[in-house]
C-alpha positions, 0 to 999 in steps of 0.5 A: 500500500505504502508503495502505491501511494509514494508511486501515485506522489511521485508519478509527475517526477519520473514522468518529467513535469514541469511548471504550472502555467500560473508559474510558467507565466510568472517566470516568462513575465519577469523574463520580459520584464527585464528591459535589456531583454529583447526577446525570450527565445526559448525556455523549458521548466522541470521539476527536479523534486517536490520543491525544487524546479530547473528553469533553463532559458535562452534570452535574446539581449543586445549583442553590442552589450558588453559582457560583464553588463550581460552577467549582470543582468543575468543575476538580476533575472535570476534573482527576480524569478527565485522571488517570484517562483521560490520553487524556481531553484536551478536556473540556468539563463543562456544569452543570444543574440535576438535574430527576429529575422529568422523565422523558423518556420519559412513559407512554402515558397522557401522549398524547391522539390526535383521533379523525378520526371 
């Protein structure tokens, strides 16, 4: 018995679950609020234990700023999600350079299929 109820409590780790919207949209909220961010690239949530979630992003900030003002802002977004989602304990925040240009999904136009004529 004891081994189905730890099994049905833990089920959400071993399946890799991650933030709940309400959390998610915190985090992506203080992400853009931050104003040397030019965009949220990409970012994935995983709950690593019951109070314990892994938040790796990937921001789009100015690729003219030097890197020791990337740090920096780095550590205050770090800091204001730990504020916002407590749970929010591994961070990990990649900076890029924000490319709006490149569009990942390109019009069909974009493709050109040979002919086995």
């Amino acid at each position: 018995m004891v081994a189905v109820v730890l099994g049905i409590e833990t089920k959400s780790l071993l399946v890799g679950e991650g933030a709940g919207s309400r959390d998610a949209d915190k985090i992506r909220d203080v992400i853009n609020a931050n104003t040397d961010v030019e965009a949220l690239i990409h970012i994935k949530t995983l709950y690593l234990g019951p109070d314990e979630l892994l938040v790796a992003a990937k921001v789009g900030l100015p690729k003219d700023k030097p890197l020791g003002a990337v740090a920096g802002d780095i550590d205050t977004v770090e800091r204001r999600i730990r504020a916002a989602v407590p749970t929010a304990r591994v961070i990990y925040l990649e900076p890029d350079v924000y490319r709006p240009d490149t569009d990942p999904t390109p019009s069909t136009e974009a493709f050109i299929l040979k002919s086995a004529d």
